[in-house]
C-alpha positions in Angstrom: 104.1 112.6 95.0 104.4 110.8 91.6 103.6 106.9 91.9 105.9 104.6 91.5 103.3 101.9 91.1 99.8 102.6 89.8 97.1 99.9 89.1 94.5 101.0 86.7 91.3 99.0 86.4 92.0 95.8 87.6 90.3 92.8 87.1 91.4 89.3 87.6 88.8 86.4 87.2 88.7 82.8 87.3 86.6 80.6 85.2 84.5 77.6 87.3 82.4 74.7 86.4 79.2 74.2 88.6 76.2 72.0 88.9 75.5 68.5 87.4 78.5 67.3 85.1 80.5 70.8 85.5 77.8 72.1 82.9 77.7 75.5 84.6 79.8 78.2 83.8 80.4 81.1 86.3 83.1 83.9 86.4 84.7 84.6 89.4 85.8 87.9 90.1 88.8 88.1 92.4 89.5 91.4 91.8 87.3 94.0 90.6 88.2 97.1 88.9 90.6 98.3 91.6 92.5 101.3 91.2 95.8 102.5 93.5 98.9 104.3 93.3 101.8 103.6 95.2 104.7 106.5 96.6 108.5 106.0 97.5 108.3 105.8 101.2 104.8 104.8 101.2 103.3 102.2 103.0 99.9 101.2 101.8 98.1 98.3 104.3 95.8 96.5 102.1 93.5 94.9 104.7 90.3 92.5 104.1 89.1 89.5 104.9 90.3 85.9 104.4 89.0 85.3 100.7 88.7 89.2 99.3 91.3 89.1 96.9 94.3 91.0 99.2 96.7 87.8 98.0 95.6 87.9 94.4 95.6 91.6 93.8 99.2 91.5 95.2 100.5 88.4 92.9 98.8 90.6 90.3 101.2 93.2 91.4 104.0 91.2 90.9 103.2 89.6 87.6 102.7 86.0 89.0 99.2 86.4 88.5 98.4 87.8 85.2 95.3 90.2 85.2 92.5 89.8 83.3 92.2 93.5 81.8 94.0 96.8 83.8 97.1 97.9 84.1 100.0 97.7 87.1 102.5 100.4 85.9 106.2 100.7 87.6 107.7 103.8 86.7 105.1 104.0 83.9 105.8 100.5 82.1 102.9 98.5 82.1 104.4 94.9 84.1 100.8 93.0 82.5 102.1 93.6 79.3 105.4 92.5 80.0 106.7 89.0 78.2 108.2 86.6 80.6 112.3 87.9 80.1 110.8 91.7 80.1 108.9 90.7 83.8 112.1 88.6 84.6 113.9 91.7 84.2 111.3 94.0 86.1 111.5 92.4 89.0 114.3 93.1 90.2 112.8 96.1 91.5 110.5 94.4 93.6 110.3 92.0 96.2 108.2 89.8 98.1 107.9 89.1 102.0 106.7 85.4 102.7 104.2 84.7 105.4 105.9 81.5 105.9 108.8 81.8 107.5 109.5 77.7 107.6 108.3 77.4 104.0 110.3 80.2 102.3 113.9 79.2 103.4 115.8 76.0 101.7 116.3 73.8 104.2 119.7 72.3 102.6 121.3 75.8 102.4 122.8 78.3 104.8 120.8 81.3 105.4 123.7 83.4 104.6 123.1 81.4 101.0 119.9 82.2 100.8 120.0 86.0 101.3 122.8 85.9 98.8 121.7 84.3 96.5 119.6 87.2 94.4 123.2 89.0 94.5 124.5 85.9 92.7 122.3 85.1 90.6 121.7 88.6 88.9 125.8 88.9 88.8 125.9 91.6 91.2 128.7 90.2 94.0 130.2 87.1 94.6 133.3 86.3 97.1 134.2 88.6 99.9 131.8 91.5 99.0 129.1 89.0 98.4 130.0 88.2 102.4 130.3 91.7 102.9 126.9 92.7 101.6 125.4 89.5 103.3 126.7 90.2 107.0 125.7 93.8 106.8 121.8 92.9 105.9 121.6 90.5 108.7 122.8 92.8 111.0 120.1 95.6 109.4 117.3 92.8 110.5 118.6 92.1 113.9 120.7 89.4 113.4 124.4 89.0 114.1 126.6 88.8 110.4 127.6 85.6 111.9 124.7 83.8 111.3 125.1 83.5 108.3 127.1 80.0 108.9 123.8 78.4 110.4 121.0 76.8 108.9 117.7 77.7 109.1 116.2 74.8 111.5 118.9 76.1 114.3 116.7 79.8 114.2 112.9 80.4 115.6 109.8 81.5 113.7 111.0 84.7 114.5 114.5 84.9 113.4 113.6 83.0 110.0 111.5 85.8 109.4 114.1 88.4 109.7 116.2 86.1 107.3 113.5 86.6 104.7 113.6 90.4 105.1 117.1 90.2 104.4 116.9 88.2 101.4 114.1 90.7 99.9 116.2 93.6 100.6 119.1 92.3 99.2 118.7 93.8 95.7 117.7 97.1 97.1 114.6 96.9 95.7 112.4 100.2 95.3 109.5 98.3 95.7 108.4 95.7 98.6 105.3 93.3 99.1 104.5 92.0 101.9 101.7 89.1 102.1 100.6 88.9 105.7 104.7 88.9 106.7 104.3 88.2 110.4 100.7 85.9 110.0 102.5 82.8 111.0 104.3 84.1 114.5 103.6 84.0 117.7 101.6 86.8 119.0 104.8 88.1 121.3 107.1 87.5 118.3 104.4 89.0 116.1 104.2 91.9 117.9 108.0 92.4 118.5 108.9 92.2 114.7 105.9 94.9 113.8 107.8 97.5 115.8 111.1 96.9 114.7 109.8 96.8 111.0 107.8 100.1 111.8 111.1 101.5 112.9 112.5 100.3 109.4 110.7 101.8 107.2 111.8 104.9 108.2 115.4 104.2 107.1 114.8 102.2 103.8 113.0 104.9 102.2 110.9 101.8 100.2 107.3 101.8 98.7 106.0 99.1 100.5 102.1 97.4 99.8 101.3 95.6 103.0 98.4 92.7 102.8 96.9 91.6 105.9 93.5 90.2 107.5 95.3 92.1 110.6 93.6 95.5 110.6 95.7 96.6 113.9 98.9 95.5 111.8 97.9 97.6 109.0 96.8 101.1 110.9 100.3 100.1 112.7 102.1 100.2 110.0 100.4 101.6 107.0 101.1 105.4 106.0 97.7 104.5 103.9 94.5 102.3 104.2 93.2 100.5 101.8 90.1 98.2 102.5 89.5 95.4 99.6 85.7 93.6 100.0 84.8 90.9 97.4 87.3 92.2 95.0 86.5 95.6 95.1 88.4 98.4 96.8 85.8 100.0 99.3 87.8 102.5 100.9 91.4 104.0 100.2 92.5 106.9 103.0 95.0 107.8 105.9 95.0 105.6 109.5 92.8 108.4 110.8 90.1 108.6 108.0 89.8 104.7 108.5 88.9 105.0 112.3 86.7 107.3 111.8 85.0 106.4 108.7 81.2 105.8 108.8 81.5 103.8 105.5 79.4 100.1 106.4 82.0 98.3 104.9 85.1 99.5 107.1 82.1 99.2 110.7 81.3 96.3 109.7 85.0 95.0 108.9 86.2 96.7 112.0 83.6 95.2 114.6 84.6 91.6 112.7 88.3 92.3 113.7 
């Protein structure tokens, strides 16, 4: 299948100060030369532990982190070489999944505000097929069109969740990232909302990149495994080829799980 997304070499660093006055200079590498393509209808679980660079490499992805050398092509443009209106315009394309469900959602405004709002602000609907469009994506997540009226301190961890899906998929992006989506639930709710996403995917047809310390969540989910250690990429392959790789990396990452 052609990709829609390919990232090509890589790298983002960070410059630190260390030692007696902040005389020392170091270099850390966040991410290190990784390379990946991406399908439509792909889900690629990026798993790795808590400070590998899974977060970074994603923001990367998305242009709000801007890589120190490589390339991230959609459809063949090059989003790192982007200028701010040209990524502005890009991302419409692709959206993000929040891990916090409380965070991500304006307090002062209706959730059926806040799913609508992309559709607004890019000029796309407004009045009764805004509405429209707004009832039919909570109803896509599990929620009743209804709930639109309500605002998000009268819904669980759970349901706030399924708000943000409906917000990201309000555009009908091509391209989805999700950074550990369900990391802050309950494991019941947790576990509830990875089945009825798994069931999801099927219908939206989306090229999704999935980041998560959760290597159960990613197998579960992921069409594709892809295991990130200290910036690099140590091991790219199906669900099957992970479990029974003999690479040290994905033992040792697996007995750590």
């Amino acid at each position: 299948m052609t990709p829609l997304l390919a990232v090509r070499g890589l790298r983002v660093e960070y410059p630190v100060r260390t030692g007696w006055l902040a005389r020392r200079r170091l270099t850390i590498k966040a991410v290190d030369g990784v390379d990946l393509e991406l399908a439509a209808g792909e889900t690629l679980g990026l798993v790795g532990e808590s400070g590998c660079g899974k977060s970074t490499l994603g923001n990367a992805v998305l242009g709000i982190v801007r890589p120190t050398c490589g390339a991230v092509l959609y459809e063949g443009t090059d989003l790192a070489a982007l200028d701010a209106e040209g990524l502005r315009g890009a991302r419409r394309h692709m959206q993000m999944i929040f891990q916090d469900p409380y965070g991500s959602l304006n307090p002062r405004m209706r959730v059926g505000e806040s799913v609508g709002e992309p559709l607004l602000v890019r000029g796309l609907s407004r009045g009764l097929a805004l509405r429209t469009r707004v009832g039919e994506l909570l109803e896509l997540v599990g929620l009743d069109a209804g709930h639109g009226d309500r605002y998000p301190h009268e819904f669980s961890g759970g349901q706030r969740q399924r708000v943000g899906i409906a917000r990201a998929l309000a555009l009908d992006p091509p391209l989805l990232l999700l950074d550990e989506p369900f990391g802050a639930l309950d494991p019941i709710t947790r576990l509830e909302l990875q089945r009825e996403f798994r069931a999801l995917e099927g219908t939206l047809g989306k090229a999704m990149l999935l980041v998560t310390h959760d290597v159960r969540e990613g197998l579960l989910l992921g069409t594709r495994i892809g295991l990130l250690d200290a910036g690099r990429l140590a091991f790219l392959g199906t669900p099957d080829e992970f479990r029974a790789s003999t690479l040290s990396e994905v033992r040792k990452f697996m007995e750590a799980a």
